[in-house]
ZATOR-198757 format. One line per field, with one value per residue (C-alpha): residue in one letter; residue number from 1; y negated, x negated, z. Coordinates in nm, 4 decimals. Layout:
<nodes>
res (A|...)
n (NUM|...)
north (Y|...)
east (X|...)
up (Z|...)
</nodes>
This chain:
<nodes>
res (X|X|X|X|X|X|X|X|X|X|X|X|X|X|X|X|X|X|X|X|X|X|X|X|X|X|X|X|X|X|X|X|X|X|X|X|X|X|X|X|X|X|X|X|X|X|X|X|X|X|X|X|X|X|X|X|X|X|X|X|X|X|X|X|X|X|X|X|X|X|X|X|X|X|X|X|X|X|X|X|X|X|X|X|X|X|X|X|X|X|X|X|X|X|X|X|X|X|X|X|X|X|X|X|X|X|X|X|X|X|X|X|X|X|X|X|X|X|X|X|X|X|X|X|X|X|X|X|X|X|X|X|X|X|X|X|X|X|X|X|X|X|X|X|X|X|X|X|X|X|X|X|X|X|X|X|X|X|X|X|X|X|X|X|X|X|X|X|X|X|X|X|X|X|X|X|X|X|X|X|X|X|X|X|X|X|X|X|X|X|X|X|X|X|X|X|X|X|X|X|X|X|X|X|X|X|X|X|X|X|X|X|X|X|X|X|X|X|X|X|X|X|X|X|X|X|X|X|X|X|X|X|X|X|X|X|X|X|X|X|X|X|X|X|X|X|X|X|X|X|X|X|X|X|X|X)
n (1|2|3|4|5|6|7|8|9|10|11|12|13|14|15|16|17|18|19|20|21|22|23|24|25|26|27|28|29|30|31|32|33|34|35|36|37|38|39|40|41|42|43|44|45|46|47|48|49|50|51|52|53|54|55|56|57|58|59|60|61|62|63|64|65|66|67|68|69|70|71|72|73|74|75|76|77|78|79|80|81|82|83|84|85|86|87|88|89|90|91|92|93|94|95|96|97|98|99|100|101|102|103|104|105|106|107|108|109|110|111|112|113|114|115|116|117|118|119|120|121|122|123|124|125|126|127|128|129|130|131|132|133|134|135|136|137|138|139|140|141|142|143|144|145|146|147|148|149|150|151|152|153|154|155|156|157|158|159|160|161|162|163|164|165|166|167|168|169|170|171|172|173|174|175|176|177|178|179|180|181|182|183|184|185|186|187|188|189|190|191|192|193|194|195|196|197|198|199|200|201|202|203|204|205|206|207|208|209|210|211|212|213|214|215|216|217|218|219|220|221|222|223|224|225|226|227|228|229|230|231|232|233|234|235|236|237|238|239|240|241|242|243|244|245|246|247|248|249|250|251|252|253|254|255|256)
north (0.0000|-0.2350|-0.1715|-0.2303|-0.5862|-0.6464|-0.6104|-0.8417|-1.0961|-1.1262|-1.1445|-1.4585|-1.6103|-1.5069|-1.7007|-1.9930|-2.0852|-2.0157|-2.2917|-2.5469|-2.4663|-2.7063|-2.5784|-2.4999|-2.6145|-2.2721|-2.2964|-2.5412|-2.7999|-2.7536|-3.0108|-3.1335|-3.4390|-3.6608|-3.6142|-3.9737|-4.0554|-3.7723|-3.8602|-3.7377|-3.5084|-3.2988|-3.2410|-3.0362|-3.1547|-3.0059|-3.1946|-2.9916|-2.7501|-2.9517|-3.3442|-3.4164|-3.2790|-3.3048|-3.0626|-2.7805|-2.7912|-2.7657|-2.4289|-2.3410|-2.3378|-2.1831|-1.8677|-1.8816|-1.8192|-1.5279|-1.3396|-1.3401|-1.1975|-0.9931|-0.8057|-0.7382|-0.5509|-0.2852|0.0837|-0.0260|0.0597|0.3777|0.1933|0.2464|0.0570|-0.3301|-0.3078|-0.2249|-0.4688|-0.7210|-0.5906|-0.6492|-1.0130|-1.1091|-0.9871|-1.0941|-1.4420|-1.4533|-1.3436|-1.6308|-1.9066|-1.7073|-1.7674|-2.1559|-2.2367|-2.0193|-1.7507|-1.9144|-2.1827|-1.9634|-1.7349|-1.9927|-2.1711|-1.7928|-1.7183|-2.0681|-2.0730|-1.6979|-1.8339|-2.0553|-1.8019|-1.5863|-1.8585|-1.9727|-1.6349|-1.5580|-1.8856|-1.7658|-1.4269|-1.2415|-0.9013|-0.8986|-0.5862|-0.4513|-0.4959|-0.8532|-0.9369|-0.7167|-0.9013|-1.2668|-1.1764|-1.0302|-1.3578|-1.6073|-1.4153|-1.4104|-1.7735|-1.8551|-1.7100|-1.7111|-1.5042|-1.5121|-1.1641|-0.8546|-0.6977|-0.3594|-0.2351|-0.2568|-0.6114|-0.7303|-0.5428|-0.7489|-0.8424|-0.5317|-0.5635|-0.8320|-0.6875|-0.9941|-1.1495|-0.9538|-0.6950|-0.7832|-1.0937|-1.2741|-0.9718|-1.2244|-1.2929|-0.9321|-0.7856|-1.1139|-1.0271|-0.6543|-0.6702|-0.9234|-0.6665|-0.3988|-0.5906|-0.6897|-0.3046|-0.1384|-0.3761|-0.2628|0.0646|0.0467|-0.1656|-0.2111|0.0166|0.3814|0.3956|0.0415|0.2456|0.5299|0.2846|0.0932|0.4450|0.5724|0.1996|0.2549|0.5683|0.4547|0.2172|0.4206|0.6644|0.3392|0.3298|-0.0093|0.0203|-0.3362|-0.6706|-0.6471|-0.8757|-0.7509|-0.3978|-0.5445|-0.7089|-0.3344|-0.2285|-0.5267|-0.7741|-1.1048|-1.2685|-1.6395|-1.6214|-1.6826|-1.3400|-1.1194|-1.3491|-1.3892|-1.0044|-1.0186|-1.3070|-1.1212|-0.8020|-0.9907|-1.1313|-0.7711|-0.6808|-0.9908|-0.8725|-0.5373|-0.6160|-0.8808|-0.5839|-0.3577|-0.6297|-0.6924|-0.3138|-0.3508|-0.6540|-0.5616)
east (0.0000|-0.3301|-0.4764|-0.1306|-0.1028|-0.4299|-0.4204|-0.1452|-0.2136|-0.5804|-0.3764|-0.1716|-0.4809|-0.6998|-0.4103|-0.3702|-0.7773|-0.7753|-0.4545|-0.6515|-1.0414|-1.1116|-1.1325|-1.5039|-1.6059|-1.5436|-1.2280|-0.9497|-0.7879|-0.4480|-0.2071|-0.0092|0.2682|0.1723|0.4168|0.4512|0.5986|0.8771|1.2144|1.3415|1.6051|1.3779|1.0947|1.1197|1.1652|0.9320|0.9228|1.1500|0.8620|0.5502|0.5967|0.2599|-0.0361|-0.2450|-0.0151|-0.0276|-0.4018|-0.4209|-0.1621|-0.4546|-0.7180|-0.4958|-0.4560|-0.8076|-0.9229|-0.6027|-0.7585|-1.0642|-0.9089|-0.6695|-1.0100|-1.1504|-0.8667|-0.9235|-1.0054|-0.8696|-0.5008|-0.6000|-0.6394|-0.3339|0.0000|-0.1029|-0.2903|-0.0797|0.1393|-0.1460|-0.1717|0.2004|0.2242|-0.0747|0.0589|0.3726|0.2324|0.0217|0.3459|0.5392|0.2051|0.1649|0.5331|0.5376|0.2230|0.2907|0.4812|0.8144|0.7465|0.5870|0.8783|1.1286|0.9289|0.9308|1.3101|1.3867|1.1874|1.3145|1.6577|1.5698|1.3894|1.7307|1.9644|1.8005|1.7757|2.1614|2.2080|2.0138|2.2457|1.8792|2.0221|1.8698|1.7425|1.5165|1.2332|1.2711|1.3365|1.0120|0.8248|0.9381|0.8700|0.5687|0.4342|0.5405|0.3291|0.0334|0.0392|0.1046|-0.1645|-0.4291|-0.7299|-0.7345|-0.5118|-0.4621|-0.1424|-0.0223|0.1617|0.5003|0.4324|0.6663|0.9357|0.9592|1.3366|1.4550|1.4324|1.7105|2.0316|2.1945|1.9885|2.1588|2.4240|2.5880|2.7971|2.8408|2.5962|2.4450|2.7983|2.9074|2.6226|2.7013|3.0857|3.0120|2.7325|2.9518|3.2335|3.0387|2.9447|3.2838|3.3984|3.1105|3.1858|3.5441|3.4359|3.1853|3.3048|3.6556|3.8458|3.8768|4.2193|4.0625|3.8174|3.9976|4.2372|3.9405|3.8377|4.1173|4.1860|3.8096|3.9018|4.1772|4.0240|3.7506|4.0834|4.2188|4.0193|4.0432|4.4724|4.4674|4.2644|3.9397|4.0643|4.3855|4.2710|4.0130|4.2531|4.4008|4.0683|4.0884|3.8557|3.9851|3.6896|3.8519|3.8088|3.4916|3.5195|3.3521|3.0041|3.0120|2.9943|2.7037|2.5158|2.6178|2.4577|2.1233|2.1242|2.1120|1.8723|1.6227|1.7123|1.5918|1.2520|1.1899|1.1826|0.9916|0.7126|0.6731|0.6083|0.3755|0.1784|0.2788)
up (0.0000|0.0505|-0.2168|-0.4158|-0.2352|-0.3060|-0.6975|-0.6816|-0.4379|-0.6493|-0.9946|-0.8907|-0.7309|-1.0634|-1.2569|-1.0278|-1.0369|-1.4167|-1.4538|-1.2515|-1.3644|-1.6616|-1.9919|-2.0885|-2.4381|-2.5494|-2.5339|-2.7550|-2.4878|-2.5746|-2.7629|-2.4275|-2.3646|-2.0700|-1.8018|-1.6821|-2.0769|-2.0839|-1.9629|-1.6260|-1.7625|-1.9513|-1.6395|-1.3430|-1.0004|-0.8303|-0.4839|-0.3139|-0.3639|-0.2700|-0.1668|-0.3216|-0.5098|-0.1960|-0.0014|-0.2695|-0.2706|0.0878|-0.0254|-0.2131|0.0500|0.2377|0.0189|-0.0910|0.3134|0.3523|0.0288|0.1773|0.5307|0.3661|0.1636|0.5013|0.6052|0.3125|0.5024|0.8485|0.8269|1.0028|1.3115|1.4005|1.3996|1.4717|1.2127|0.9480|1.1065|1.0582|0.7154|0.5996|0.7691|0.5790|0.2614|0.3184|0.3434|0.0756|-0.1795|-0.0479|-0.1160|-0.4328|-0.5407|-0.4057|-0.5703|-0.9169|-0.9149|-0.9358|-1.1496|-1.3987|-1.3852|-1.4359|-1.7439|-1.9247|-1.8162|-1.9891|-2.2747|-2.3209|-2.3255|-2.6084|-2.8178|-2.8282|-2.8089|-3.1633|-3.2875|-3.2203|-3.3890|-3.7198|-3.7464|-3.6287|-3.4061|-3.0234|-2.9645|-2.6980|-2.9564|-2.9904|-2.6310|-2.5368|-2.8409|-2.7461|-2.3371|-2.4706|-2.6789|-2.3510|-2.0977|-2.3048|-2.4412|-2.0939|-1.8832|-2.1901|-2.1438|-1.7304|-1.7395|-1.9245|-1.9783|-2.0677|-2.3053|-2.0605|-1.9384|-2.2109|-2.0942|-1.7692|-1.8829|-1.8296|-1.3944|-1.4243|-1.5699|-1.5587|-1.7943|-2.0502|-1.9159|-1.5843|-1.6506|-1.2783|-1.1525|-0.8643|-0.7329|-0.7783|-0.5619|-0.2962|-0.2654|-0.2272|-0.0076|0.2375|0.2230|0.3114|0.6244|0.7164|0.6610|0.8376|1.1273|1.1891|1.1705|1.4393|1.6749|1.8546|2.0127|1.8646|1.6971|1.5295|1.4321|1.2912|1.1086|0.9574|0.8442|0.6598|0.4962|0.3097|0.2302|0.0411|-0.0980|-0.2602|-0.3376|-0.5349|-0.8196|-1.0256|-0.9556|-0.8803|-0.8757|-0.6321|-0.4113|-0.3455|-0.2756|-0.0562|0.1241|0.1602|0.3179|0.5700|0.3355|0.2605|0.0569|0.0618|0.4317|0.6248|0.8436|0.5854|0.5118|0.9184|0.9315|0.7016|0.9410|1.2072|1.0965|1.0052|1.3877|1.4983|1.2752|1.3892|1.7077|1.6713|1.5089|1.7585|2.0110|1.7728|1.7166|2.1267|2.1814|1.9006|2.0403|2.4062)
</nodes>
């Protein structure tokens, strides 16, 4: 799992240096528009991120002195539990630097320029296949990281891991409303009294017995789900709290 983090961690820190090391005279300096002359409506705003260029470099440092920590931790996970736990923190942090000082950005400006690729394409009659979204993914990834990676032949493919890009209409809300459901249900059948427990029982069974014999919401409101009430995403905080809860008293044994 180290070594796994590792490769990873070192690939977005390999592409961060290489988009902020000059270009050497080797290489073209690319044909660029200077930011301070292109309208506000066509630039990201990207202060909600970092409030300054000052505070992402001090991101940098940051992640440039965990790399080197996180390296000396390679071989010493069999030291027992803290320091895996060590291990995971530290790579946990490093993915969330790594995705506030690149990751997401870089994400986003493929997604988008993606979108434009097969908007035009659809436009021009030109059939979207899994070819041509592999081929344009393919194309963005390499023009946009240059020569400081190498990719595989499956890095184009990256589209595929988010259905909703291009099979799963509303997927994001879909997974939201059933995951709060779920909460709300598995609440009323663990908790209360136990003939609330045995009704909440048999009203998922039906449920699942239902089929698609109605609109969602109505034969969630069967189950004992109303979605345009509050209850159900307050069963899903409320789950998370206990969860907290429980690692909270994982992590003191741990460190006790």
């Amino acid at each position: 799992m180290l070594s796994r983090r590792l490769r990873t961690a070192t690939s977005y820190l390999m592409t961060i240096l290489a988009i902020l090391t000059p270009a050497t005279s080797a290489l073209a300096t690319p044909d660029t528009l200077d930011r301070d002359k292109i309208d506000s409506e066509f630039k990201w705003d990207l202060s909600d991120i970092y409030d300054n260029w000052d505070s992402r470099e001090d991101d940098m440092v940051k992640m440039e002195g965990l790399m080197a920590d996180y390296t000396s931790l390679q071989g010493t996970l069999n030291q027992g539990p803290k320091q895996i736990l060590k291990a995971n923190r530290m790579g946990d942090e490093l993915g969330q630097l790594a995705s506030k000082l690149y990751r997401f950005a870089a994400l986003q400006s493929v997604t988008n320029t993606a979108d434009n690729e097969i908007s035009a394409r659809v436009q021009q009659g030109v059939p979207i296949t899994a070819d041509v979204l592999t081929q344009i993914y393919t194309e963005l990834w390499e023009g946009q990281h240059g020569e400081a990676a190498t990719f595989d032949e499956y890095y184009g493919s990256t589209w595929t891991r988010i259905p909703h890009f291009y099979n799963s209409p509303f997927y994001v809300y879909q997974y939201a409303t059933c995951y709060a459901s779920s909460a709300q249900i598995y609440q009323t059948i663990t908790s209360g009294s136990a003939n609330d427990r045995q009704t909440a029982v048999h009203r998922y069974l039906n449920l699942l017995k239902s089929g698609g014999n109605d609109h969602p919401m109505k034969q969630l409101k069967k189950a004992g789900v109303d979605l345009s009430k509050a209850d159900a995403f307050e069963a899903v905080i409320k789950n998370l709290d206990g969860l907290v809860t429980q690692l909270e008293e994982v992590l003191e044994d741990l460190e006790g």
